[in-house]
N, C-alpha and C positions, 0 to 999 in steps of 0.2 A: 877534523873528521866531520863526515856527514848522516845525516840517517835515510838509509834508503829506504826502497821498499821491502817491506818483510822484514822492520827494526833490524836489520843490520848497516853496522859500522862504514862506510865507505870514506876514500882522501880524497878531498874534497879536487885535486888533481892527476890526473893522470901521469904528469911526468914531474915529481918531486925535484923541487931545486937543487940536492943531490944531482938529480941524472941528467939536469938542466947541463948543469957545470961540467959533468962529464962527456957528454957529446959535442959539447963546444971544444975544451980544451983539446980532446982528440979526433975529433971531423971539422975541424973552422979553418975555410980556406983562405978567403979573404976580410975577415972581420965583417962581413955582412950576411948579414943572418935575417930570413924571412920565414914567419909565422905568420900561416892563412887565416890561421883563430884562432884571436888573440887570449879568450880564456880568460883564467881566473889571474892574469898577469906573472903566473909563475917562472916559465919561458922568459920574460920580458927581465924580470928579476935578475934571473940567471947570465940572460944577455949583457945585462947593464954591469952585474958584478966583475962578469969576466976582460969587461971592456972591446965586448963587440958591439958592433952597430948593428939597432934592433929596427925589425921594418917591421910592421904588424898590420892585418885588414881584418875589420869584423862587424857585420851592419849595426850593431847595438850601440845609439849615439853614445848611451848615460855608461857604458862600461867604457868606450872608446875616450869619452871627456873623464871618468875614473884614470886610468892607465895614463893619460897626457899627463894630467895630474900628480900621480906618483911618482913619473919620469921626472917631472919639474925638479920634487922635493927632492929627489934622489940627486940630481945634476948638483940641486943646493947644498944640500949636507954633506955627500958624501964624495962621490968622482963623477965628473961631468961625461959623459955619455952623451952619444946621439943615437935617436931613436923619430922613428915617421909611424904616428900609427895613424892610418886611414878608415873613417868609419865607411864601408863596405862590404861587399858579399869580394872573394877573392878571384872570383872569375871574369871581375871587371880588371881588363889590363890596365897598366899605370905604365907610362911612354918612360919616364926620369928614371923606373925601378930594370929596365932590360936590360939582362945582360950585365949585374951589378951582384947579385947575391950567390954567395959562395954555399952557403948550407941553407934547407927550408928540411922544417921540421913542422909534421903536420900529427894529428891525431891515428892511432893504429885501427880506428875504423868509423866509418859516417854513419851518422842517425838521420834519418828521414823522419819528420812527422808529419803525419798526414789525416786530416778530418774526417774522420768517417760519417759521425754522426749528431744531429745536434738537437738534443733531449731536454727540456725544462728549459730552457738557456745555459744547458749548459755541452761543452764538447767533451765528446770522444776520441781520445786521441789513440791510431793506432800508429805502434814505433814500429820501425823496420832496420832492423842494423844489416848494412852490409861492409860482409870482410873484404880485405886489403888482400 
């Protein structure tokens, strides 16, 4: 759990590795599975458990070199798993990935941030959610 705004409780995921395992086992078409962002590695988790192959892109080097990382230990310890995560925005095409993943599961709505204004040094962030 997380603390949001207005001291309440938030998970710290959107889609619990419960519901990871669930959408896999019952929408996985070819064992390749493509996540636009890559998140808190939950998705990735759930991919590796189930023994699909995980493709991930998300520009954040130090989460994307996180997640390789975990992939590694996970391959070590427990069932070897392939997994590609590319640190990226997912709008950049990748030529090796067309035409290869069977399910993509993405977030049920995008946040925009965008700088309004910048006070003291410091900014103002205003969010924009838009729905799916």
């Amino acid at each position: 759990m997380a603390i949001g705004s207005g001291r309440t409780c938030l998970k710290v995921s959107n889609y619990p590795l419960s519901s990871v395992r669930h959408i896999l086992d019952n929408y996985n078409v070819n064992n390749n599975y493509y996540d636009y962002s890559c998140g808190w590695g939950v998705r990735m988790l759930g991919s590796l458990a189930e023994g699909v192959n995980y493709f991930g892109t998300d520009p954040n080097f130090v989460l994307t070199e996180r997640l390789t990382t975990m992939g590694s230990l996970y391959n070590k310890y427990i069932t070897p798993s392939q997994f590609d995560i590319r640190t990226q925005g997912s709008e950049i095409f990748i030529p090796e990935w067309e035409n290869k993943m069977g399910l993509y599961l993405v977030l049920h709505h995008i946040i925009i941030l965008k700088i309004i204004e910048s006070v003291n040094n410091r900014l103002m962030i205003e969010i924009i959610m838009n729905g799916w």
